[in-house]
mmCIF file as gemmi writes it, N, C-alpha and C atoms, coordinates in Angstrom:
data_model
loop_
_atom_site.group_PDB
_atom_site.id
_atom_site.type_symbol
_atom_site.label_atom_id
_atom_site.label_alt_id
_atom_site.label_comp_id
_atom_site.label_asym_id
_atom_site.label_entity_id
_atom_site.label_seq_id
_atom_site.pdbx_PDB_ins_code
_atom_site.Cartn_x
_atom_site.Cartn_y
_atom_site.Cartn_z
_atom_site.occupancy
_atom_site.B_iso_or_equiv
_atom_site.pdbx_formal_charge
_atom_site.auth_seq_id
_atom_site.auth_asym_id
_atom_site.pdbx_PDB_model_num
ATOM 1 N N . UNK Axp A 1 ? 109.411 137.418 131.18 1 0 ? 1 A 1
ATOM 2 C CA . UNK Axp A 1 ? 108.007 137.628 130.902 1 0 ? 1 A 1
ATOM 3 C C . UNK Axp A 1 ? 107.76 139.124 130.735 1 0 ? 1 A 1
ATOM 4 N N . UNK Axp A 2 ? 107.001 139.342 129.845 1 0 ? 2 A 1
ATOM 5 C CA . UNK Axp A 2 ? 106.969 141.243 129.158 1 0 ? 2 A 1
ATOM 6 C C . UNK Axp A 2 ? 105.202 141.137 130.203 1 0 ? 2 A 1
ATOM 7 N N . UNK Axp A 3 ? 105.664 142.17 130.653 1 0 ? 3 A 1
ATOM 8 C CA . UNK Axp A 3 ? 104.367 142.921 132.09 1 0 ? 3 A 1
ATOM 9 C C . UNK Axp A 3 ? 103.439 143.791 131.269 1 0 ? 3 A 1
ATOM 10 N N . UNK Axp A 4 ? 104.549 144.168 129.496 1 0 ? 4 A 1
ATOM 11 C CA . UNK Axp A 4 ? 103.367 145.481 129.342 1 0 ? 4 A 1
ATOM 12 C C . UNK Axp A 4 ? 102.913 145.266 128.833 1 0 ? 4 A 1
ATOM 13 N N . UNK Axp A 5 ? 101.167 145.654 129.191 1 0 ? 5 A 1
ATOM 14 C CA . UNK Axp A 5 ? 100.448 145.763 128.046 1 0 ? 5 A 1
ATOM 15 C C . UNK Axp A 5 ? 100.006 146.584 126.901 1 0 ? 5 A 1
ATOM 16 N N . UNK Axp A 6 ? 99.994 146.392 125.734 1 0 ? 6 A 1
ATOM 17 C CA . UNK Axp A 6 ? 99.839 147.288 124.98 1 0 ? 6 A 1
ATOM 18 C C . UNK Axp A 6 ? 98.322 146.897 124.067 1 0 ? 6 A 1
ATOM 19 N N . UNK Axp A 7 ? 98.156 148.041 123.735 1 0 ? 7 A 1
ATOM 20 C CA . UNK Axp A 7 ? 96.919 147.877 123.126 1 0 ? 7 A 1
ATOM 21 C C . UNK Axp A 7 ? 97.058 147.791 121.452 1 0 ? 7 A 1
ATOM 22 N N . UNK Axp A 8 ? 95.647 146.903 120.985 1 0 ? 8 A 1
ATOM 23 C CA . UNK Axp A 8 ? 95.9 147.028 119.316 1 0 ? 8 A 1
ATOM 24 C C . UNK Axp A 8 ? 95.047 147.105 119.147 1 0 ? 8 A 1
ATOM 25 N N . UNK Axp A 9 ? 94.645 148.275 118.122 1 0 ? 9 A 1
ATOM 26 C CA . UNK Axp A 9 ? 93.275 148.896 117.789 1 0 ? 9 A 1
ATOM 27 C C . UNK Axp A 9 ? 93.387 147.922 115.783 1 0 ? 9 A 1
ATOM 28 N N . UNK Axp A 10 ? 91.897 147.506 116.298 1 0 ? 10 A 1
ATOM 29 C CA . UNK Axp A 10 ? 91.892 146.712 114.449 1 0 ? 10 A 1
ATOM 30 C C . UNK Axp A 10 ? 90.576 147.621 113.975 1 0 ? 10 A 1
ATOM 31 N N . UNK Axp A 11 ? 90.655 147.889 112.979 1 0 ? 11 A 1
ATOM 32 C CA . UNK Axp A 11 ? 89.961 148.654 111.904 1 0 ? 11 A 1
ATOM 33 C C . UNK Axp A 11 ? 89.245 147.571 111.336 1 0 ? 11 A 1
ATOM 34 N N . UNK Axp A 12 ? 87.63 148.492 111.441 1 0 ? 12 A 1
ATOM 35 C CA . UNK Axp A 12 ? 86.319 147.229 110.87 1 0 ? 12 A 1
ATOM 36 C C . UNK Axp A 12 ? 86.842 146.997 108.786 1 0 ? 12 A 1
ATOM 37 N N . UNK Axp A 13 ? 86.268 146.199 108.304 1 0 ? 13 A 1
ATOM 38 C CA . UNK Axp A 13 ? 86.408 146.575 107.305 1 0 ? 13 A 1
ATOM 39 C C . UNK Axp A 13 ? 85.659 148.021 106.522 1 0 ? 13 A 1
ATOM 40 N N . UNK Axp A 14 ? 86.038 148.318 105.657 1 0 ? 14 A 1
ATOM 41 C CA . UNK Axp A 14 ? 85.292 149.107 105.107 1 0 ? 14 A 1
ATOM 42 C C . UNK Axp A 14 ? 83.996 148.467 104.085 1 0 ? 14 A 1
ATOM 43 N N . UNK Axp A 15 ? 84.234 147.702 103.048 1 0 ? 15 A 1
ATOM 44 C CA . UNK Axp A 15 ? 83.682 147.13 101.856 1 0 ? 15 A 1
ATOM 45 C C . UNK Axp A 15 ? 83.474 145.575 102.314 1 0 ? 15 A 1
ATOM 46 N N . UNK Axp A 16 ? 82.458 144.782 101.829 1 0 ? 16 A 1
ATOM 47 C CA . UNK Axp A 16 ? 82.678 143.671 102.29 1 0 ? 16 A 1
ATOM 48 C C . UNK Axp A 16 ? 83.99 142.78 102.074 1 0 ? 16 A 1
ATOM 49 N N . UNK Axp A 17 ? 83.976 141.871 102.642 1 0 ? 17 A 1
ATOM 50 C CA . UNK Axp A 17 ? 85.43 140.91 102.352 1 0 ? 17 A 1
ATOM 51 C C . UNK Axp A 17 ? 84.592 139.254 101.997 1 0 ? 17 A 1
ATOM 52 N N . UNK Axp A 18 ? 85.515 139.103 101.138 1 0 ? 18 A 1
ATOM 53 C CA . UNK Axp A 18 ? 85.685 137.76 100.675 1 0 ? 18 A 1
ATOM 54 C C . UNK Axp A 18 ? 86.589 136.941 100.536 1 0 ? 18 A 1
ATOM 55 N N . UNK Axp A 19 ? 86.846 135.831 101.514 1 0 ? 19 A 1
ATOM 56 C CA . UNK Axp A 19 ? 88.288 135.655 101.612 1 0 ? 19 A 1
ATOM 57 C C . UNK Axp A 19 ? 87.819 133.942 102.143 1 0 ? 19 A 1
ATOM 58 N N . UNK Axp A 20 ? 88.876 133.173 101.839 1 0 ? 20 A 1
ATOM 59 C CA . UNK Axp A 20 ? 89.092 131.922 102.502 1 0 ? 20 A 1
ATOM 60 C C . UNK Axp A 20 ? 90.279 131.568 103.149 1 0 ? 20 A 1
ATOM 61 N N . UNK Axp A 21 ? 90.493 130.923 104.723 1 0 ? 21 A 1
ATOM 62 C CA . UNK Axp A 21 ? 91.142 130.903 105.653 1 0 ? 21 A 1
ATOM 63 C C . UNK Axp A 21 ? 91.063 129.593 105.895 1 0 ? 21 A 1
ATOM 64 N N . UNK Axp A 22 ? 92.161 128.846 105.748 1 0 ? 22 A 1
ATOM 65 C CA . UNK Axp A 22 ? 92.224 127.588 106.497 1 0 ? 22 A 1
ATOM 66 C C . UNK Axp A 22 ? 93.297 127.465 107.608 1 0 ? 22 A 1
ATOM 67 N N . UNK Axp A 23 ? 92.634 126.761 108.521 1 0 ? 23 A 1
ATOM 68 C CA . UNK Axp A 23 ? 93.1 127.099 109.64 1 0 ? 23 A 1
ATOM 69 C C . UNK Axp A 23 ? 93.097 125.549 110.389 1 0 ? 23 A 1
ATOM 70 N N . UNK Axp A 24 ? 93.78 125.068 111.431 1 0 ? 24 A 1
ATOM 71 C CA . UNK Axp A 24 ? 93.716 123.727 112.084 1 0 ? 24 A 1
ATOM 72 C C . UNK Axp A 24 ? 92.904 123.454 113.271 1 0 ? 24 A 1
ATOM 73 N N . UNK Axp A 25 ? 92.329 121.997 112.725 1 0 ? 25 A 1
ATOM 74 C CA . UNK Axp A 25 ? 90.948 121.759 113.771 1 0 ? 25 A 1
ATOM 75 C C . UNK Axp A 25 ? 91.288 122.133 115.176 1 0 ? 25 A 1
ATOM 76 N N . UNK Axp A 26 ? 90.504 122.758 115.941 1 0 ? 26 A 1
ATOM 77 C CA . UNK Axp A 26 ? 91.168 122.729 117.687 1 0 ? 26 A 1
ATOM 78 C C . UNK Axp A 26 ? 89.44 123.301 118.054 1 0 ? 26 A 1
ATOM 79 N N . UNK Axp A 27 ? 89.186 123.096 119.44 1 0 ? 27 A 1
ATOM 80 C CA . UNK Axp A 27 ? 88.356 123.437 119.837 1 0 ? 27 A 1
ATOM 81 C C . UNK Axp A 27 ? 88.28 124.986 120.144 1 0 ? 27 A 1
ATOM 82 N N . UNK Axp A 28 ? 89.281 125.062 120.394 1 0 ? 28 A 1
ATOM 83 C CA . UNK Axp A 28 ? 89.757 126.51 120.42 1 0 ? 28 A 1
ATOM 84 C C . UNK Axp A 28 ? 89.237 127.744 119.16 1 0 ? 28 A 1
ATOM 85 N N . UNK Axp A 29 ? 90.228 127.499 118.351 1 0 ? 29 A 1
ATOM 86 C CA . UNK Axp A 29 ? 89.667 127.731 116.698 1 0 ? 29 A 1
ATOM 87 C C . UNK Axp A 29 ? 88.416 127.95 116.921 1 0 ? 29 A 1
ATOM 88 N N . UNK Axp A 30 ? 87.658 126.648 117.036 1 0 ? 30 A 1
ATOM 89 C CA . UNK Axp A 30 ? 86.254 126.392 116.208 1 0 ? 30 A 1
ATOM 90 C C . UNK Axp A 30 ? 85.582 127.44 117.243 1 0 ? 30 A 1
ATOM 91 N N . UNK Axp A 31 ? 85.779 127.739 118.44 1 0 ? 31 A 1
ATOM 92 C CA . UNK Axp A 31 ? 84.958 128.407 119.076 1 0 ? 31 A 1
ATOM 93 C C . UNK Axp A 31 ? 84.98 129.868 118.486 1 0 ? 31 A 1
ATOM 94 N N . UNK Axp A 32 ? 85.727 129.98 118.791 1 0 ? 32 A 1
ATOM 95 C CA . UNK Axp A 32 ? 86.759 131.308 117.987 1 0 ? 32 A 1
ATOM 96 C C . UNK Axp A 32 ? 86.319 131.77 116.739 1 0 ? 32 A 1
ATOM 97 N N . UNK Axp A 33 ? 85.589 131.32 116.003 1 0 ? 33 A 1
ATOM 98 C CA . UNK Axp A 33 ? 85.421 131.293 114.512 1 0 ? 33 A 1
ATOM 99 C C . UNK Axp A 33 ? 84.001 131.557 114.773 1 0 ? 33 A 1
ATOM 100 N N . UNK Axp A 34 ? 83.471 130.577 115.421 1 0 ? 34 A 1
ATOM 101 C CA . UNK Axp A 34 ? 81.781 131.169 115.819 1 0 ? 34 A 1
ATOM 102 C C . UNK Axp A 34 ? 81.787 132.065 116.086 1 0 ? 34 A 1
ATOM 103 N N . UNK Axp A 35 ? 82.26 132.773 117.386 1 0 ? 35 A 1
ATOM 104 C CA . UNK Axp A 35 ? 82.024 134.076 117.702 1 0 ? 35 A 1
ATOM 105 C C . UNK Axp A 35 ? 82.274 134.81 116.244 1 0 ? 35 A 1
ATOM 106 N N . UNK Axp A 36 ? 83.519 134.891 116.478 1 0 ? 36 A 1
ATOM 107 C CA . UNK Axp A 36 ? 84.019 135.823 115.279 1 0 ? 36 A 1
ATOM 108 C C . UNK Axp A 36 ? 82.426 136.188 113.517 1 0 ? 36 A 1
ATOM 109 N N . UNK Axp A 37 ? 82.258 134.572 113.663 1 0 ? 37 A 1
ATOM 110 C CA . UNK Axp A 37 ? 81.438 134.748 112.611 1 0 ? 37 A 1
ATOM 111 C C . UNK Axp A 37 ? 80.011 135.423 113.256 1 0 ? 37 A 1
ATOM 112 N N . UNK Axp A 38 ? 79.497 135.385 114.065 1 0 ? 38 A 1
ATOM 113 C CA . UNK Axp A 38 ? 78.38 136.217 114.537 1 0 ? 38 A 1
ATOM 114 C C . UNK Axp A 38 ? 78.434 137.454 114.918 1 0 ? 38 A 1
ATOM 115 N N . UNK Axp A 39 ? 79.776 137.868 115.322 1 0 ? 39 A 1
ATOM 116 C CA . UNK Axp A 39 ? 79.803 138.939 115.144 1 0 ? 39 A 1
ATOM 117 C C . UNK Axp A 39 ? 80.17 139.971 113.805 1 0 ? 39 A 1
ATOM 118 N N . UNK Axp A 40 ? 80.205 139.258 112.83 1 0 ? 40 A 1
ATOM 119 C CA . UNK Axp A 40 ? 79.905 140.226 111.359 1 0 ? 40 A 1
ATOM 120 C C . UNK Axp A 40 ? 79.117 140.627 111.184 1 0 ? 40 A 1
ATOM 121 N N . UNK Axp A 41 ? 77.963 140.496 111.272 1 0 ? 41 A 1
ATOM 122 C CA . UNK Axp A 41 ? 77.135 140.978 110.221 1 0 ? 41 A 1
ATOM 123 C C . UNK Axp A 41 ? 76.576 140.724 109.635 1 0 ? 41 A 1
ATOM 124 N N . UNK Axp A 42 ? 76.812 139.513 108.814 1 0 ? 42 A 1
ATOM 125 C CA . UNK Axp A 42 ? 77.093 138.813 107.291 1 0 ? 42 A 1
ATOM 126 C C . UNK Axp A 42 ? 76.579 137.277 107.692 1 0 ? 42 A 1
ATOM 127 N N . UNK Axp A 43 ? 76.566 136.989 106.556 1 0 ? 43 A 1
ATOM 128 C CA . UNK Axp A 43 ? 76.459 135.353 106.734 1 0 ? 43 A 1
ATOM 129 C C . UNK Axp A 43 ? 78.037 135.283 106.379 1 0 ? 43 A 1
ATOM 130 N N . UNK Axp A 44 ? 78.206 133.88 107.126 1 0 ? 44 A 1
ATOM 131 C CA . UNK Axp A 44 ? 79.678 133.092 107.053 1 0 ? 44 A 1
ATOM 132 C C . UNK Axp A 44 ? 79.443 131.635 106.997 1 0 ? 44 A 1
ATOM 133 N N . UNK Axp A 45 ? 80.41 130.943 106.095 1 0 ? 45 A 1
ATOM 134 C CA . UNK Axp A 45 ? 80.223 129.843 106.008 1 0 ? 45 A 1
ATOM 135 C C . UNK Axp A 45 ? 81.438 128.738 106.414 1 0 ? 45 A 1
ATOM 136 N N . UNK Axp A 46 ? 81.436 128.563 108.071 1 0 ? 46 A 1
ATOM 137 C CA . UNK Axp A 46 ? 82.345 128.01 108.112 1 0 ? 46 A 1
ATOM 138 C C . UNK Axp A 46 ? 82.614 126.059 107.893 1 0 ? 46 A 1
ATOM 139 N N . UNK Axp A 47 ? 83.863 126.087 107.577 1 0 ? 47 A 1
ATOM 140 C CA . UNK Axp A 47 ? 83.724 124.318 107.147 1 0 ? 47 A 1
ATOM 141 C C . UNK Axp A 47 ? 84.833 123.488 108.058 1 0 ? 47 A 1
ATOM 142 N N . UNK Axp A 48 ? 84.752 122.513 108.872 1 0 ? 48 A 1
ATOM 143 C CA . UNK Axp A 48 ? 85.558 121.575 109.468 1 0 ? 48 A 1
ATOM 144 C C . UNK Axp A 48 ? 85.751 122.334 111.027 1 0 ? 48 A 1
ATOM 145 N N . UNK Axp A 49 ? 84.519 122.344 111.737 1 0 ? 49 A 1
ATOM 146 C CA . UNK Axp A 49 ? 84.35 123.005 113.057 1 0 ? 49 A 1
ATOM 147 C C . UNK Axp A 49 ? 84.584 121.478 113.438 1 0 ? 49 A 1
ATOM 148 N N . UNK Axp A 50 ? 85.224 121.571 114.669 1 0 ? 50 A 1
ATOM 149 C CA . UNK Axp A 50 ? 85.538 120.491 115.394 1 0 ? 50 A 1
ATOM 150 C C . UNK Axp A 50 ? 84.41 119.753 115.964 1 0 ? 50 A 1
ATOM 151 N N . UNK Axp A 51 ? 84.303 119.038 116.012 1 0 ? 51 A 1
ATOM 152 C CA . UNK Axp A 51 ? 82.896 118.598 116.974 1 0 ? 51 A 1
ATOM 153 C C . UNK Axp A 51 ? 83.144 117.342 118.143 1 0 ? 51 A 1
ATOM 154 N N . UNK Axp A 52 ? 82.861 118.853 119.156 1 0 ? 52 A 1
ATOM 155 C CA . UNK Axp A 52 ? 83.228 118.208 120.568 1 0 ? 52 A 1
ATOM 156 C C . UNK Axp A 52 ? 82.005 118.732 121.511 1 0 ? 52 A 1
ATOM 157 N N . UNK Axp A 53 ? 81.924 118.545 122.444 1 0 ? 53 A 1
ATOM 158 C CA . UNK Axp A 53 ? 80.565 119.101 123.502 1 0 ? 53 A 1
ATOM 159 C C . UNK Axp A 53 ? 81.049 120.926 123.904 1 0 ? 53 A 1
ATOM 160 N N . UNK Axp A 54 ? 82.358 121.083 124.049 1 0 ? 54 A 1
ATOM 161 C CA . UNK Axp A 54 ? 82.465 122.354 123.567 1 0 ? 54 A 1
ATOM 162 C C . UNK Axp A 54 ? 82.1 123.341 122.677 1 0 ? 54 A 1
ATOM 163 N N . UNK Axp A 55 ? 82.327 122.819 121.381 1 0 ? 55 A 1
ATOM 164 C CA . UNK Axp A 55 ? 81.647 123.597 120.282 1 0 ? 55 A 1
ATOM 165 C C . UNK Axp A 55 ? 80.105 123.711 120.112 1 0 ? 55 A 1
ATOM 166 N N . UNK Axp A 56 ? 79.636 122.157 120.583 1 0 ? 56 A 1
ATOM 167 C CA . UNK Axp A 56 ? 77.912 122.579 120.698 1 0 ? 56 A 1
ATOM 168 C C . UNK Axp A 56 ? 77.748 123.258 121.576 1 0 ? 56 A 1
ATOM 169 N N . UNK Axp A 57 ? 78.058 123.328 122.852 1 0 ? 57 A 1
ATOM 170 C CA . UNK Axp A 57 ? 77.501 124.429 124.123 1 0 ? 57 A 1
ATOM 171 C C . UNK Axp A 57 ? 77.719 125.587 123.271 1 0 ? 57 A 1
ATOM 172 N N . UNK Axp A 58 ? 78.69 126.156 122.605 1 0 ? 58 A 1
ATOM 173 C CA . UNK Axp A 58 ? 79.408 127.599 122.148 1 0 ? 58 A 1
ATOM 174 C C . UNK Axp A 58 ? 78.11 127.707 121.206 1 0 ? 58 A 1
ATOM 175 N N . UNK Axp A 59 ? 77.844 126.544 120.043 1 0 ? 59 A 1
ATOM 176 C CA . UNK Axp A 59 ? 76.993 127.214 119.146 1 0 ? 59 A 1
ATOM 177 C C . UNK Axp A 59 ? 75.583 127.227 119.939 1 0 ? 59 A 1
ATOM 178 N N . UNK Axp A 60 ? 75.377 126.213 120.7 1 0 ? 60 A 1
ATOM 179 C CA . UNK Axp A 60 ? 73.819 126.593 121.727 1 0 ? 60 A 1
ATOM 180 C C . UNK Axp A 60 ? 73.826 127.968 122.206 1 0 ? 60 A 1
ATOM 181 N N . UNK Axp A 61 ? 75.011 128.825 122.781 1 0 ? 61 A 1
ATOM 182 C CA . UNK Axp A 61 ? 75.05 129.62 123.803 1 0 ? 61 A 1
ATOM 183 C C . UNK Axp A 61 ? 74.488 130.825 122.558 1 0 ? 61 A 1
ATOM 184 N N . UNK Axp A 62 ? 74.936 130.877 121.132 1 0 ? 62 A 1
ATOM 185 C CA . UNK Axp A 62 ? 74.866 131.98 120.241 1 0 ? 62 A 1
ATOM 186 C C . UNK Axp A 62 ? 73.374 132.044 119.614 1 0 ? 62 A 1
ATOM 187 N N . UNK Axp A 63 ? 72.634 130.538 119.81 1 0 ? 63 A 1
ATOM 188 C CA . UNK Axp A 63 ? 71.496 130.316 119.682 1 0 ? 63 A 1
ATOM 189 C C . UNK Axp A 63 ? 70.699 130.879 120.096 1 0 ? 63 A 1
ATOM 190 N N . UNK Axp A 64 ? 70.981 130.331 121.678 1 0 ? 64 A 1
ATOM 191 C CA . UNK Axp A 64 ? 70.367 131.639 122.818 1 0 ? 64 A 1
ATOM 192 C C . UNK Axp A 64 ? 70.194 132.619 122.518 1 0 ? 64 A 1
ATOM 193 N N . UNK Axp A 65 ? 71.414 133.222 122.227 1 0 ? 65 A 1
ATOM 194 C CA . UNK Axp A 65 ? 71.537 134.615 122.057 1 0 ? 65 A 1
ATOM 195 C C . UNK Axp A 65 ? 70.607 135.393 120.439 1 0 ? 65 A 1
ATOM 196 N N . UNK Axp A 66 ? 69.828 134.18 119.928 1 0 ? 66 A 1
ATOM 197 C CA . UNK Axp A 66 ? 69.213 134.659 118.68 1 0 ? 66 A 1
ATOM 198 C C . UNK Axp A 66 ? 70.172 134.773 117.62 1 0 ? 66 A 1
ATOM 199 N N . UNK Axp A 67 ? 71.291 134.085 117.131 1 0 ? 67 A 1
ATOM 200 C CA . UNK Axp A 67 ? 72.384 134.181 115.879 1 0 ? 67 A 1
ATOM 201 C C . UNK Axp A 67 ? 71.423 132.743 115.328 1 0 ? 67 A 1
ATOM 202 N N . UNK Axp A 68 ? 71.393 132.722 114.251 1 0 ? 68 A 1
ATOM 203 C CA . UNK Axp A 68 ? 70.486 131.937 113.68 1 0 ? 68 A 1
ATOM 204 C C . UNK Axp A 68 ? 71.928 131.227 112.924 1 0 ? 68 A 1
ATOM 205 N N . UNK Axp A 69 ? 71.876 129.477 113.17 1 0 ? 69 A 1
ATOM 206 C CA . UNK Axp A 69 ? 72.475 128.944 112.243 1 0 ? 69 A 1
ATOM 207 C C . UNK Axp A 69 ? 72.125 127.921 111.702 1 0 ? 69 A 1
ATOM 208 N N . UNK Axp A 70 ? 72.82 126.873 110.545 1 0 ? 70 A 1
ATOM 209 C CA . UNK Axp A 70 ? 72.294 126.012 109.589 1 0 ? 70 A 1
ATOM 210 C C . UNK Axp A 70 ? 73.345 125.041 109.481 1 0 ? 70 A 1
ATOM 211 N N . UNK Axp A 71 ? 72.998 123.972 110.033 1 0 ? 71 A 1
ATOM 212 C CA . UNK Axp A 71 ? 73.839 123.026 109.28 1 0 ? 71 A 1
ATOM 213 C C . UNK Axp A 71 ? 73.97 122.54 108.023 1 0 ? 71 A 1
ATOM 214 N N . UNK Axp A 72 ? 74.06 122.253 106.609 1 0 ? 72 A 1
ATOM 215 C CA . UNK Axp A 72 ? 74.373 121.86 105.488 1 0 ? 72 A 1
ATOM 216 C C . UNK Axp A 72 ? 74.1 120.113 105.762 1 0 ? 72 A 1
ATOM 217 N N . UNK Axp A 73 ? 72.999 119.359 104.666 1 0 ? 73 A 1
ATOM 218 C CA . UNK Axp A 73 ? 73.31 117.651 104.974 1 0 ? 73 A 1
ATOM 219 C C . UNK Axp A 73 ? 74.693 116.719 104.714 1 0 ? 73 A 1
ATOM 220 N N . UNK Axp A 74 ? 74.969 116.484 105.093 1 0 ? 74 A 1
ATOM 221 C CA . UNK Axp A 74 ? 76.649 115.921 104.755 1 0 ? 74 A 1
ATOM 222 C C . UNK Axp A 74 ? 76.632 114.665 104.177 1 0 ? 74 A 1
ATOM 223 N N . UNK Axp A 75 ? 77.09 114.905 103.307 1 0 ? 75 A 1
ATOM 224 C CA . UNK Axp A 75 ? 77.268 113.855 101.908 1 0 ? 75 A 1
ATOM 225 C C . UNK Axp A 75 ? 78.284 112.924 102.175 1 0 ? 75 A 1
């Protein structure tokens, strides 16, 4: 087992980004992706969030916190 820790410094973007990421359902992920997406900036549009009582508490908790989101009607 490696004891050290090391640090990793990530650089914001500069210019906006436009990019698509597919990635595998997990509750994990999906939480992960919320944050991540509220903390941009930006609008984000994520697709195939898991839906478990986890992910709603996570998106309630960002609610709280005033991150405004939208569900899309599903066809």
């Amino acid at each position: 087992m490696n004891t050290k820790h090391e640090s990793i410094y990530v650089q914001p973007f500069t210019q906006p980004c436009d990019a698509v990421v597919e990635v595998p359902g997990s509750k994990s992920i999906s939480n992960r992706a919320l944050i991540l997406s509220a903390m941009c900036g930006g609008e984000v549009e994520l697709k195939g969030l898991l839906q478990s009582e986890d992910v709603d508490l996570m998106r309630q908790a960002l609610a709280d916190l005033g991150f405004h989101m939208r569900e899309d009607a599903k066809n």
